[in-house]
C-alpha positions in Angstrom: -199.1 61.8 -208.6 -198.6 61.3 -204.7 -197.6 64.4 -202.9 -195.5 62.6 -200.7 -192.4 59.9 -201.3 -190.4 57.1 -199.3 -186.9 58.8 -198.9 -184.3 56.0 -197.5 -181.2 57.0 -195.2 -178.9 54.5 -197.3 -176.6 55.0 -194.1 -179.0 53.8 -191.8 -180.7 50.7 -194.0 -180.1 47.7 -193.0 -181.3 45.8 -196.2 -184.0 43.9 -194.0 -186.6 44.1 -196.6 -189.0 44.6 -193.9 -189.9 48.3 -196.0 -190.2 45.8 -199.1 -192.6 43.2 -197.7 -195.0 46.0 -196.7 -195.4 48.3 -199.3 -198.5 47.5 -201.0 -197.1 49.2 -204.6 -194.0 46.8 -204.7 -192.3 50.6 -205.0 -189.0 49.4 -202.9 -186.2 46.9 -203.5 -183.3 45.3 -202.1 -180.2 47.1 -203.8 -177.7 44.2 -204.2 -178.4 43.2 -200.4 -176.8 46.5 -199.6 -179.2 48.8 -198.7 -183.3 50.0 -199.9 -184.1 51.9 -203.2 -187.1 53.4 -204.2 -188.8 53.6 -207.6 -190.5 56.9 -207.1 -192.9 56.5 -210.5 -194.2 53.8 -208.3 -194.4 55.1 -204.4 -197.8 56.8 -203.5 -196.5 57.9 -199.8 -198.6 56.0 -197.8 -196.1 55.5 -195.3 -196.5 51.7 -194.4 -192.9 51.5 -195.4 -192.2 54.2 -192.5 -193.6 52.8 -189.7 -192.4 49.1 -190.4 -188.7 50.4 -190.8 -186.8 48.9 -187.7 -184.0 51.3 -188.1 -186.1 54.1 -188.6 -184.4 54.7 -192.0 -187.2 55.8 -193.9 -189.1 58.8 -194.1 -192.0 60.7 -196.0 -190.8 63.8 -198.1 -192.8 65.9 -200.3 -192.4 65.5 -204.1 -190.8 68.6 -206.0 -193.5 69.4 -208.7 -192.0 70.5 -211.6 -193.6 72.8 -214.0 -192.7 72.2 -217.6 
């Protein structure tokens, strides 16, 4: 698994779908034209989402690893 996730500032989305159209994992969606979500089994962090973000509402966090 990635080390590193897409975390969206629902406050600050603009529901462009810019983030949507460039990640290459199909990872993020349009939540009812509100704002971007994130399936997180899917994102790999590789940040495309990030830099294509015109209201810089997306950054790269790292993942909490769990040990069960």
């Amino acid at each position: 698994m990635a080390k590193r996730k897409a975390n969206i500032d629902v406050s600050r989305c603009v529901a462009c779908g810019v983030c949507r159209l460039q990640c290459p994992r199909e990872a993020i969606s349009i939540f009812k034209g509100c704002y971007a979500v994130v399936n997180e089994d899917v994102c790999v962090g590789c940040g495309l989402c990030e830099k294509a973000c015109p209201a810089d509402a997306i950054n790269l966090v790292e993942r909490e690893i769990i040990n069960g």
